[in-house]
SERO-4910 file (N, C-alpha, C, O; in steps of 0.05 Angstrom, whole numbers):
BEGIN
 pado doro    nc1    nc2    nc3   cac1   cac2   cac3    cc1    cc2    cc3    oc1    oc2    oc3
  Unk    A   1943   2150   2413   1960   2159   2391   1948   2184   2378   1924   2188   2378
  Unk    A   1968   2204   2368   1953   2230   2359   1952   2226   2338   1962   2206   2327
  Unk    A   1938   2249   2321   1923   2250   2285   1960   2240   2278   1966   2218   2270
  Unk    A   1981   2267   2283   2001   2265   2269   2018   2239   2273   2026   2229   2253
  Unk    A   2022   2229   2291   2027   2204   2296   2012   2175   2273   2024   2162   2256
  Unk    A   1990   2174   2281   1977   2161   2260   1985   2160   2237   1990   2142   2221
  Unk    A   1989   2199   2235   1997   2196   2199   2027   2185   2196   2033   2170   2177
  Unk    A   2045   2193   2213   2068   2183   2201   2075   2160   2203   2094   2152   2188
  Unk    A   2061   2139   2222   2052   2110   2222   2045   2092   2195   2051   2070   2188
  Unk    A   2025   2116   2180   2009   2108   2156   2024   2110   2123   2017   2101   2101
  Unk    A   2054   2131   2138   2064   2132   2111   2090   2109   2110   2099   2104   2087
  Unk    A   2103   2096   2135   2110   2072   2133   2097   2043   2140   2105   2025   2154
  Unk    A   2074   2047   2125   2060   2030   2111   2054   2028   2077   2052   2049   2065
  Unk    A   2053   2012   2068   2059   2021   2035   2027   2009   2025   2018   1989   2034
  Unk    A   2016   2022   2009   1985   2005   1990   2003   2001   1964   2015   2014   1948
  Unk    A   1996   1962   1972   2015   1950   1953   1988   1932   1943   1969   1925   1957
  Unk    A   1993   1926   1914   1969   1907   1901   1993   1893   1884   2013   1903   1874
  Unk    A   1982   1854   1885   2010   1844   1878   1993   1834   1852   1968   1832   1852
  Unk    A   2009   1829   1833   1999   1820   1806   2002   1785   1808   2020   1775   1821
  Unk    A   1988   1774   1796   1998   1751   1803   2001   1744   1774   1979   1742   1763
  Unk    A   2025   1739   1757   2026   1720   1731   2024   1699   1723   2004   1693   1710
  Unk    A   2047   1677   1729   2036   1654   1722   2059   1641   1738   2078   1653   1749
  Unk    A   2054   1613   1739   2075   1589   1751   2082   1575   1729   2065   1571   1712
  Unk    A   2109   1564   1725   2123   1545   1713   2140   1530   1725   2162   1535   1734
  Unk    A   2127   1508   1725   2142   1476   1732   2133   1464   1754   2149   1450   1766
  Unk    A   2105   1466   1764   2092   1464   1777   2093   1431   1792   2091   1412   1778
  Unk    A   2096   1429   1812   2100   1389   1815   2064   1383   1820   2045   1398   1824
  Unk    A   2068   1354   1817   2046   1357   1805   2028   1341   1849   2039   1328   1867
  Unk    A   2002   1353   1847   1991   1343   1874   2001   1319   1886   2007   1299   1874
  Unk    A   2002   1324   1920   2011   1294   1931   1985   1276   1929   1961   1283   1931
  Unk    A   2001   1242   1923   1970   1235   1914   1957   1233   1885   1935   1224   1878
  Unk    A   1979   1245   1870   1952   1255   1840   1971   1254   1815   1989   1270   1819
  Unk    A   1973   1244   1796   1987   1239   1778   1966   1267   1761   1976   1273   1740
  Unk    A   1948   1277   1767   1930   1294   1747   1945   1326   1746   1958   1330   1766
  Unk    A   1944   1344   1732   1950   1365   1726   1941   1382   1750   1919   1376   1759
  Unk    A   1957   1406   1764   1942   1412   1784   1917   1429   1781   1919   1444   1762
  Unk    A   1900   1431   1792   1882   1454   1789   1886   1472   1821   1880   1467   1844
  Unk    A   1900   1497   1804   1918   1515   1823   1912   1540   1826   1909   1550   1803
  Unk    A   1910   1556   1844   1911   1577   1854   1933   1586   1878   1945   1572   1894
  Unk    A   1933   1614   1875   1960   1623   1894   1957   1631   1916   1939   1648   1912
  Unk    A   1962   1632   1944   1948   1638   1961   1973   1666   1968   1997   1664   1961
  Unk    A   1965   1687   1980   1989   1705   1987   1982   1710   2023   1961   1718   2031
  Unk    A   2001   1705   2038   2001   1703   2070   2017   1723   2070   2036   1723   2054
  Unk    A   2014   1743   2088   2022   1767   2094   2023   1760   2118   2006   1745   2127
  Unk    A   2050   1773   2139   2054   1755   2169   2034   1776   2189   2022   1765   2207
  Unk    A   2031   1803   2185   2011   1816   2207   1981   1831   2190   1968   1851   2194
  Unk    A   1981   1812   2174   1944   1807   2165   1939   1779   2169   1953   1759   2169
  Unk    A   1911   1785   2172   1898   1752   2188   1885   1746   2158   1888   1721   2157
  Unk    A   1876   1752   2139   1864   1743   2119   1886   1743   2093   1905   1759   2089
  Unk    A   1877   1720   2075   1894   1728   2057   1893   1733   2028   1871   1744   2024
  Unk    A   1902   1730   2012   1894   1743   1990   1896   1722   1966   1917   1710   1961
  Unk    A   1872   1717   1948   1877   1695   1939   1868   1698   1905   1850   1714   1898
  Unk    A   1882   1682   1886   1877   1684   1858   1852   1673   1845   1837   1669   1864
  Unk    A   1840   1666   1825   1815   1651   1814   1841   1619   1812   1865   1617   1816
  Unk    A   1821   1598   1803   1833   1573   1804   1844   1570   1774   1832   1581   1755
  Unk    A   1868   1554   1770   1877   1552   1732   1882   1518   1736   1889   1508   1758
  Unk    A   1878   1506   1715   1881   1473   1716   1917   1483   1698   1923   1504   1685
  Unk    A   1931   1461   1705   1952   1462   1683   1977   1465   1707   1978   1479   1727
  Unk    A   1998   1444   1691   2027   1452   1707   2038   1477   1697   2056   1484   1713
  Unk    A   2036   1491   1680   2050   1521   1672   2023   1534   1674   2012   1534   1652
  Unk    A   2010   1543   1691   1978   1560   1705   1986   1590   1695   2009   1599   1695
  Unk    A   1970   1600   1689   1970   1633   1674   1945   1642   1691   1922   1633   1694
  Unk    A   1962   1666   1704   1925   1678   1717   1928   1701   1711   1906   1712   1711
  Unk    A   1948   1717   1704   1952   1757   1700   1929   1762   1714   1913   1772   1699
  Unk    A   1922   1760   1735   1908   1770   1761   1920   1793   1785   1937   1791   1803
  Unk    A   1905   1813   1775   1911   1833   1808   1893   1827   1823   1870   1822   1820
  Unk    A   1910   1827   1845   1891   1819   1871   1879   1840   1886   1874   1860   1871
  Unk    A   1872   1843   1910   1858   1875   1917   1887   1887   1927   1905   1874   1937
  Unk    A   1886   1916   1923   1906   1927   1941   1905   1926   1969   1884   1928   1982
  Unk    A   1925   1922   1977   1917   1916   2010   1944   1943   2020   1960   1953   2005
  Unk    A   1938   1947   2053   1960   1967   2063   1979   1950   2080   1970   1942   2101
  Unk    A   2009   1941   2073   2022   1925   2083   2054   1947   2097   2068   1963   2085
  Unk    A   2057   1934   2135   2078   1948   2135   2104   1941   2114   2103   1921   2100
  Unk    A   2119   1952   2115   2151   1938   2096   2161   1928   2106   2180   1917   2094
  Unk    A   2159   1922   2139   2183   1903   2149   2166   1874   2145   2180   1853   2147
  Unk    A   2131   1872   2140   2118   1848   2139   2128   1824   2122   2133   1832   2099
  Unk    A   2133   1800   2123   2136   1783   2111   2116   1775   2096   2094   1776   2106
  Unk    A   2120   1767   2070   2099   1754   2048   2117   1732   2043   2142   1728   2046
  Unk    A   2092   1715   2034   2092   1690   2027   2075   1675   2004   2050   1677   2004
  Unk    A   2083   1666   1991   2069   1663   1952   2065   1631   1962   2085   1618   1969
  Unk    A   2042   1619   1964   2034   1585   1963   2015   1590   1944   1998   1607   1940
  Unk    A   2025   1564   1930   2016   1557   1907   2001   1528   1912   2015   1508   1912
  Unk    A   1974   1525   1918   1950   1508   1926   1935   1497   1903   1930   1511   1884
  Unk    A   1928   1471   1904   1910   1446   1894   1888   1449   1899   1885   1436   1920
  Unk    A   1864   1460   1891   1839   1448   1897   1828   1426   1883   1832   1424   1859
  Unk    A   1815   1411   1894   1814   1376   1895   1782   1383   1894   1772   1402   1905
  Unk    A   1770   1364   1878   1741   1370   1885   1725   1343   1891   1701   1341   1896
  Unk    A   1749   1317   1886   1742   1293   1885   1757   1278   1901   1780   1282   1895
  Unk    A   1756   1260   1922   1729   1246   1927   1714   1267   1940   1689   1264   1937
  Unk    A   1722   1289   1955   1719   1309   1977   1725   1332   1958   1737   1331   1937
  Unk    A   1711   1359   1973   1730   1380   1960   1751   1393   1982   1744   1400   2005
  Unk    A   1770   1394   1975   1797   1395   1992   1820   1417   1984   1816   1429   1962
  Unk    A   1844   1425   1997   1855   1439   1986   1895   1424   1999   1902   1418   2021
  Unk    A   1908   1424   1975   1924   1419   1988   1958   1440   1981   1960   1454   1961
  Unk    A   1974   1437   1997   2006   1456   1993   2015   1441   1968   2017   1416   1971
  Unk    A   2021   1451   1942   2034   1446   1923   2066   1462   1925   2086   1447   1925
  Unk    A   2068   1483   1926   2091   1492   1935   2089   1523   1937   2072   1538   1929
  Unk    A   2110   1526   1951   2113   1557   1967   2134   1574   1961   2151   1562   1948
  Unk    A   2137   1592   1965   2165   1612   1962   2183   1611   1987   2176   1595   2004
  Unk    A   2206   1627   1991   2212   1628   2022   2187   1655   2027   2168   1663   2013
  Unk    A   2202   1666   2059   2182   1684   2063   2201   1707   2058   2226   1706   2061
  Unk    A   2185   1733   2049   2210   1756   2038   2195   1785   2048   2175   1795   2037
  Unk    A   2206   1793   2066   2198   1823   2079   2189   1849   2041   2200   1850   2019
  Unk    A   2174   1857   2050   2157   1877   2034   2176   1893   2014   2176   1900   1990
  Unk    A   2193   1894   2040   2209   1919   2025   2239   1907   2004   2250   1918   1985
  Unk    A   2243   1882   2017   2256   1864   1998   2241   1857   1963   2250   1858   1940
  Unk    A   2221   1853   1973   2201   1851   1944   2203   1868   1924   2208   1866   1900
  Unk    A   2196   1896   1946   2206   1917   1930   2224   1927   1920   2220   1944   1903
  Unk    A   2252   1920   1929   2275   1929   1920   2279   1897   1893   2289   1906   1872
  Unk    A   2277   1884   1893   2271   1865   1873   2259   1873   1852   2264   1862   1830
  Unk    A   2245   1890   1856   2214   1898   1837   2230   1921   1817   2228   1929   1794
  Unk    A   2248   1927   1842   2256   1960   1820   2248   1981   1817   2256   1996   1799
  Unk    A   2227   1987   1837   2209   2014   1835   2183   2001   1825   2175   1978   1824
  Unk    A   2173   2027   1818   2143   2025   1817   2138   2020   1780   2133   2039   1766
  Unk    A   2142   1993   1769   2142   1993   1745   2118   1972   1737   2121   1949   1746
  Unk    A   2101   1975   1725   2086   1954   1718   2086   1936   1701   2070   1917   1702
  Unk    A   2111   1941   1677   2125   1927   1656   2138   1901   1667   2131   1879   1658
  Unk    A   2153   1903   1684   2175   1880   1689   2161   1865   1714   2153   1878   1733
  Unk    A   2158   1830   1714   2157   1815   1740   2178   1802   1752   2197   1795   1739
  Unk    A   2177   1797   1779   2204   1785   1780   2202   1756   1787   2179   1747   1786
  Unk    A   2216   1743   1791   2214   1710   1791   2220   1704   1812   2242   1712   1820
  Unk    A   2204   1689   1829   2208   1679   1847   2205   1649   1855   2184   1637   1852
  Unk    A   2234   1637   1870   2236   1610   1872   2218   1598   1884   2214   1607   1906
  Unk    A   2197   1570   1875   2188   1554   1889   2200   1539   1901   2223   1534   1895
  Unk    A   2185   1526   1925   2199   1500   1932   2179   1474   1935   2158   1484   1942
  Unk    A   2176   1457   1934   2159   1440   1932   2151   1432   1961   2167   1431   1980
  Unk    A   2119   1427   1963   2111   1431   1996   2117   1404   2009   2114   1401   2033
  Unk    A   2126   1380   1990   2138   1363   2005   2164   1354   1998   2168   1360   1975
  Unk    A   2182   1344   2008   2211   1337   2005   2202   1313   2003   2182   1300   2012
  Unk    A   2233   1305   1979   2230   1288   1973   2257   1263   1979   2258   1239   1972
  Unk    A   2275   1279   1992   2302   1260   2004   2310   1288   2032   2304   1311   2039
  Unk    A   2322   1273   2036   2335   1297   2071   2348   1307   2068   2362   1309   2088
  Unk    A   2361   1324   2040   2368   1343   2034   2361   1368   2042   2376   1386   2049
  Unk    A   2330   1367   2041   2316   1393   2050   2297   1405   2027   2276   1391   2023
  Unk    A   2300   1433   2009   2270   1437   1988   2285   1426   1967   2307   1430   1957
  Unk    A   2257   1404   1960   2265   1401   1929   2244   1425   1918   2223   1434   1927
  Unk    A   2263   1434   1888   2260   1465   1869   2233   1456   1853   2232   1437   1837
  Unk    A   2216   1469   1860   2189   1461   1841   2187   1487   1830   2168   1501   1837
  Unk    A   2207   1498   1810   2195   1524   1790   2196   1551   1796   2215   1554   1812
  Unk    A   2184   1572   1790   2182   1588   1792   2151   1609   1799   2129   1600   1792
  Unk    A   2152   1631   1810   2122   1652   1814   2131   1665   1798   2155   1668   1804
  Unk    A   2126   1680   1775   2121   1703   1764   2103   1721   1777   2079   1715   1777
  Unk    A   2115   1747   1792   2094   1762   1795   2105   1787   1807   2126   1787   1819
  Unk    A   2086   1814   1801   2094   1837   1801   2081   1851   1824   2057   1848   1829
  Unk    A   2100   1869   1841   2091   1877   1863   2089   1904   1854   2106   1914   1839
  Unk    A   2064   1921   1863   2054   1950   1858   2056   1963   1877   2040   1956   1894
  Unk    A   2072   1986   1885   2067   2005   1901   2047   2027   1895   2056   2047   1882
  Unk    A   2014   2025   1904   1998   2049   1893   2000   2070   1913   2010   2067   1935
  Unk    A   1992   2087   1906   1987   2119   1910   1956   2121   1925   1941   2103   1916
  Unk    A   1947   2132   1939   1923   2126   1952   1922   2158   1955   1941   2172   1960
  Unk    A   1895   2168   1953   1890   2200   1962   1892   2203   1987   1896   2226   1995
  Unk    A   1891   2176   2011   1902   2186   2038   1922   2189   2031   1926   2213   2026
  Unk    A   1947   2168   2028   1968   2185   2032   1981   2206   2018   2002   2216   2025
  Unk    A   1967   2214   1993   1974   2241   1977   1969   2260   1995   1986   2277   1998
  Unk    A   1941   2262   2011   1933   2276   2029   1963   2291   2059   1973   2313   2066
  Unk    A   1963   2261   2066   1986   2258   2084   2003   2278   2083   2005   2296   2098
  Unk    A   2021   2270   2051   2045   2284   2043   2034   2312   2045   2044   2324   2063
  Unk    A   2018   2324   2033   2008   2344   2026   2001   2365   2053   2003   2389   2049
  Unk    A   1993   2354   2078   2001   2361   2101   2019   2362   2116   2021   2381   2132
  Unk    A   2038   2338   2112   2066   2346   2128   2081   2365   2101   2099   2377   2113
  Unk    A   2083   2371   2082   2090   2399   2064   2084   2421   2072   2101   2439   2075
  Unk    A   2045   2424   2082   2038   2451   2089   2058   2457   2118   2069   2478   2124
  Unk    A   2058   2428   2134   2072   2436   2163   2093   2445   2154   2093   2470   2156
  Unk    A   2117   2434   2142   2145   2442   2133   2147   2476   2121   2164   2493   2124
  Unk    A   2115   2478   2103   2123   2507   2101   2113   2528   2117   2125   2549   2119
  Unk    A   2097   2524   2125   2078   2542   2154   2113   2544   2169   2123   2566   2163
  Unk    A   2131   2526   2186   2148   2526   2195   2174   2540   2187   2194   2545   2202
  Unk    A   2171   2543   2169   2197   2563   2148   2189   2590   2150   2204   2608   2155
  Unk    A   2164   2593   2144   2155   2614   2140   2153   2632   2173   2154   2656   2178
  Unk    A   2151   2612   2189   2146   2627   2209   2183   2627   2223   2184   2639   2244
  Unk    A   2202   2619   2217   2225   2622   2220   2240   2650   2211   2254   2666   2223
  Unk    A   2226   2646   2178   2232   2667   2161   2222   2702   2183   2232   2723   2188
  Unk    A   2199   2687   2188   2183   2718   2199   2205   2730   2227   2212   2753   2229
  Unk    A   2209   2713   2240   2231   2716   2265   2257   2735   2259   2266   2757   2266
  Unk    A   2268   2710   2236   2296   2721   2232   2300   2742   2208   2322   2750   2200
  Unk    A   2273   2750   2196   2274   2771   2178   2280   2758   2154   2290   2736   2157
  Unk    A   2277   2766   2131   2270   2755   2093   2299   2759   2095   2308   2778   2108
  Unk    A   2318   2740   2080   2341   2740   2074   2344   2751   2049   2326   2746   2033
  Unk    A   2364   2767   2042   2364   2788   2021   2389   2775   2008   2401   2759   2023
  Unk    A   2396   2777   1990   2419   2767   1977   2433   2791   1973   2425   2814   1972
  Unk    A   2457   2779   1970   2477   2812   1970   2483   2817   1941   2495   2798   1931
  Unk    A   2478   2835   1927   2492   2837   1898   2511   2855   1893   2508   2879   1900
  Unk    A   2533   2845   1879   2559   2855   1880   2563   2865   1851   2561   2847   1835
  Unk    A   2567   2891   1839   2575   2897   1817   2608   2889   1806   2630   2897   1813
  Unk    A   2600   2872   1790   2625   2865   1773   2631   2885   1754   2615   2902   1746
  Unk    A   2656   2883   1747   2660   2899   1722   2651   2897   1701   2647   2916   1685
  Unk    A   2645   2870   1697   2628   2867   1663   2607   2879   1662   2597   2888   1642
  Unk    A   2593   2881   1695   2557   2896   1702   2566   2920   1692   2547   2930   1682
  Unk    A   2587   2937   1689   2588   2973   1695   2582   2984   1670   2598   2978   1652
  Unk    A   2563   2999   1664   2568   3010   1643   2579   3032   1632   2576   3051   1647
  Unk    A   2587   3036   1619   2598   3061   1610   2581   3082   1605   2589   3104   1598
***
């Protein structure tokens, strides 16, 4: 693959850092009549590692946590699970509930641009069913997706500009500086 290739590879990729807010209506662990002690896990479908919150006890969990920016393509699927750590009898981890899975660029058009004021809500579903209906609704994710700015790809842009104008300019040089024609009106004439 060449430098320019790479780069235009790199600019449909987005450096996204997701905020994570809080959960409401949390069901409570399979197994556990106790409050969960919860953290969010975020699964991205073409990253192998994933991205994860500090732990909050409580069915309505508050973390206002940014996670690290990571570089995700836009067609990638994300995925918001919302996990139990158990520290008794064993320490263990179990699925409390999940989001569906929602491509990058869906998130983002959800999101509204690049605003750090507004989060958007996203439906849980509870990680186990509870009749054959299919998801029973366990609540909501609060959380805000960031599109950052990175000096590579300011860089990027900033090179495919110089190409765009190196390329004009050398068009310009061929076909000669276009002159504009000016036409004397009568209001121009003076007396």
């Amino acid at each position: 693959m060449t430098a320019t290739n790479e780069s235009f590879g790199k600019l449909y990729s987005k450096r996204i850092q997701f905020h994570i807010d809080a959960v409401t209506a949390l069901p409570l662990p399979k197994r556990s009549p106790k409050v969960p002690t919860a953290y969010v896990s975020v699964k991205i479908s073409d990253i192998k590692d994933h991205l994860k919150t500090g732990v909050v006890k409580g069915q309505n969990p508050t973390w206002q946590q940014n996670l690290s920016p990571t570089r995700i393509n836009e067609n990638s699927e994300v995925v918001f699970e919302v996990k139990h750590r158990s520290i008794w009898p064993k320490p263990s981890t179990s699925r409390v509930a999940v989001t569906d899975p929602y491509p990058l660029s869906t998130l983002l058009e959800m999101q509204g641009g690049n605003t750090f004021k507004t989060n958007i809500e996203l439906p849980l579903h509870a990680a186990i069913t509870t009749n054959a209906s299919g998801k029973q609704m366990a609540g909501s994710l609060s959380v805000n997706i960031r599109e950052l700015t990175s000096i590579e790809t300011a860089k990027i842009c900033c090179e495919m500009a110089e190409r765009k104008s190196s390329e004009l300019q050398r068009i310009d040089s061929q076909n000669g500086p276009v002159v504009p024609q000016i036409q004397k009106t009568p209001e121009h004439l003076t007396v």
